[in-house]
Backbone as CSV, one residue per row, in Angstrom:
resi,resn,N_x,N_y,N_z,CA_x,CA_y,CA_z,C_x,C_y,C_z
1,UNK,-1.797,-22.608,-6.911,-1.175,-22.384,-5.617,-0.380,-21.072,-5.602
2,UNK,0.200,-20.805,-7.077,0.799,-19.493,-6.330,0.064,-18.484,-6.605
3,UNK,-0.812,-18.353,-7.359,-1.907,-17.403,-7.067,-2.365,-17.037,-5.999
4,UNK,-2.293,-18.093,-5.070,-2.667,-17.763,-3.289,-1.875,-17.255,-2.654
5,UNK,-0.787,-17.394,-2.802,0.501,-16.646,-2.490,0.886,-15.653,-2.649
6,UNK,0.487,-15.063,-4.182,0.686,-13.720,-4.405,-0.751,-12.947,-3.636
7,UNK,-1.380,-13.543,-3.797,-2.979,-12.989,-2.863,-2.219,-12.576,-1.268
8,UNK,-1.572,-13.793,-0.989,-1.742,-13.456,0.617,-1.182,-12.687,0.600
9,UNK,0.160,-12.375,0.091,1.451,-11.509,0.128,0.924,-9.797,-0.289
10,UNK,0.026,-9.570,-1.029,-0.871,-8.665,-1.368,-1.611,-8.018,-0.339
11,UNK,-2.757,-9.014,0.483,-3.052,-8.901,1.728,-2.339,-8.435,2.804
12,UNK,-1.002,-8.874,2.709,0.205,-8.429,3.716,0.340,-7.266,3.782
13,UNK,0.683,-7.528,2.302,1.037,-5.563,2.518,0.246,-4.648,2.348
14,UNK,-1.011,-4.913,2.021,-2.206,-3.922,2.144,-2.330,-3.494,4.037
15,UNK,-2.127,-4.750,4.268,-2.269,-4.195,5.874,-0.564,-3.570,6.430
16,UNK,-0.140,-3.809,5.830,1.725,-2.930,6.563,1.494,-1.861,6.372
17,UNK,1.247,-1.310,5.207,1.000,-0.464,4.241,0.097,0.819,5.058
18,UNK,-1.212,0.239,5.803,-2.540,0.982,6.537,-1.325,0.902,7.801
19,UNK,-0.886,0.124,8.233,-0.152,0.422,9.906,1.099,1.164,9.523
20,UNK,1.488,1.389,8.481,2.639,1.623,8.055,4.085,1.077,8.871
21,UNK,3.859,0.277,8.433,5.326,-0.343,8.888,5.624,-1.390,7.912
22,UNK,6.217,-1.535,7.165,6.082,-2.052,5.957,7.718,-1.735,5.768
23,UNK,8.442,-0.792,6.256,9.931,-0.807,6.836,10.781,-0.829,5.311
24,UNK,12.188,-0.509,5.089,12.225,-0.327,3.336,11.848,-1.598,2.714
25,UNK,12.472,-1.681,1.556,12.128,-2.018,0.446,12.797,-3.149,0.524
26,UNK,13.805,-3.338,1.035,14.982,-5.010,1.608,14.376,-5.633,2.636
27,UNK,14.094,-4.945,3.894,13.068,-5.278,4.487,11.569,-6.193,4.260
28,UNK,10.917,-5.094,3.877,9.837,-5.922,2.996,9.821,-7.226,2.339
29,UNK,10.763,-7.054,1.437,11.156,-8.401,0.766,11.581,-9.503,1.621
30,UNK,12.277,-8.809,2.381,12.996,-10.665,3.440,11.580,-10.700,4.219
31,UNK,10.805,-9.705,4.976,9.429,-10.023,5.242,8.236,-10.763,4.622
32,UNK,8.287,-10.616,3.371,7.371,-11.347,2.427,7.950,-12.378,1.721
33,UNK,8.927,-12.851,2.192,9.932,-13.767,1.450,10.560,-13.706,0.159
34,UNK,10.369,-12.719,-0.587,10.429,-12.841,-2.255,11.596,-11.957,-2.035
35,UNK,12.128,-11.460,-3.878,13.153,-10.380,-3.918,12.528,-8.950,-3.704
36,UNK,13.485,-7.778,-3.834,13.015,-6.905,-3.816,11.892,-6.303,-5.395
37,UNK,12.211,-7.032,-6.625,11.636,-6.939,-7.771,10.275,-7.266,-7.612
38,UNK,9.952,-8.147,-6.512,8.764,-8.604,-6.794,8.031,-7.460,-5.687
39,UNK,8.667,-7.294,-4.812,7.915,-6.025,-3.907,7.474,-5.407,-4.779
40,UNK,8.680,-4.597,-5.655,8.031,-3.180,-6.741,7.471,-4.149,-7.635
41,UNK,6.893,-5.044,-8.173,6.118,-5.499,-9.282,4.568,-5.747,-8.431
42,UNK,4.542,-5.699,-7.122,3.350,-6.095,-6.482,2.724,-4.367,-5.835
43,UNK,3.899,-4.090,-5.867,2.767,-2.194,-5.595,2.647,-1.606,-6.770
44,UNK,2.993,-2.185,-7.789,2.951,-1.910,-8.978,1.619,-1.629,-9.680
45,UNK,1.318,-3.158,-9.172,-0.142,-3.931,-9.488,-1.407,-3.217,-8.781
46,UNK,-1.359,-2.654,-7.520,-1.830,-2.479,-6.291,-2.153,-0.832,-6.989
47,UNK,-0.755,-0.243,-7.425,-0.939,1.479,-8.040,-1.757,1.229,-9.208
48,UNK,-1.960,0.150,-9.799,-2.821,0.518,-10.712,-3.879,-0.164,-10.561
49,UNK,-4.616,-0.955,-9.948,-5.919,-1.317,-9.180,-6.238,-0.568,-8.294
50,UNK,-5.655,0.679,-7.943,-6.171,1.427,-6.761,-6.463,3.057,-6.973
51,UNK,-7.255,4.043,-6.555,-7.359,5.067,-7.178,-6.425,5.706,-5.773
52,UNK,-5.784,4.975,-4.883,-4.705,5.590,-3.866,-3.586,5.475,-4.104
53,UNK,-3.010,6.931,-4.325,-1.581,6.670,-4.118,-0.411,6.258,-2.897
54,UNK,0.480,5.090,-4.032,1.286,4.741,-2.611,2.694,4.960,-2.769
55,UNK,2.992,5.679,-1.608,4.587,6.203,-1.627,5.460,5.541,-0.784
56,UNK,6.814,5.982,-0.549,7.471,5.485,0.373,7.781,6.514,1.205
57,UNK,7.731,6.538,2.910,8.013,7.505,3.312,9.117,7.750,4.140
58,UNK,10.206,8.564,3.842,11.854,7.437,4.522,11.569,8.240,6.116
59,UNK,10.729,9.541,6.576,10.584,9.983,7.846,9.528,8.566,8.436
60,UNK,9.186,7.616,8.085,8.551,6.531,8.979,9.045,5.281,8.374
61,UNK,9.712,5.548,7.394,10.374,4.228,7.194,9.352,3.333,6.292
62,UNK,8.372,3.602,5.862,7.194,2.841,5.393,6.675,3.087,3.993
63,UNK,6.108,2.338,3.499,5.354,2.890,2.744,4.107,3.088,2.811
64,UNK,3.216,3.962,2.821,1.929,4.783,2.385,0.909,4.923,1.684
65,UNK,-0.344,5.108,1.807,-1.265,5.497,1.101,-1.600,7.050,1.520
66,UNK,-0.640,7.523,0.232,-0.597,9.175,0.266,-2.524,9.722,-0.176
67,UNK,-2.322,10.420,0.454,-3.721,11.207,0.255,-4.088,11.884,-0.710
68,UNK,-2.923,12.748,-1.316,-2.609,13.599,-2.601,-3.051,12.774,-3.617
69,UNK,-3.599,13.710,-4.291,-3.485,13.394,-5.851,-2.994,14.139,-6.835
């Protein structure tokens, strides 16, 4: 069961993430219910399953899939 949980919560923010609104990092967390540790332990996961980089961007408030490499 919490494997599904961390899935959905993953899912979540893959899509905040593309709309960017995903809003800081306290945010996020009371959004996805967890602490803020588990936010950064889940883009963590995401930066290294992904060949996209993801930033935070404080001019939209969001975090990103930066284009740069």
């Amino acid at each position: 069961m919490a494997g599904l949980k961390y899935y959905e919560r993953t899912k979540l923010l893959i899509e905040l993430i593309e709309k960017k609104k995903t809003g800081s990092p306290s945010k996020l967390a009371k959004r996805l219910q967890v602490n803020k540790r588990t936010v950064y332990r889940i883009l963590d996961d995401l930066r290294l399953s992904s060949s996209v980089e993801i930033v935070y961007c404080k001019d939209s408030e969001s975090y990103i899939f930066s284009k740069n490499n």
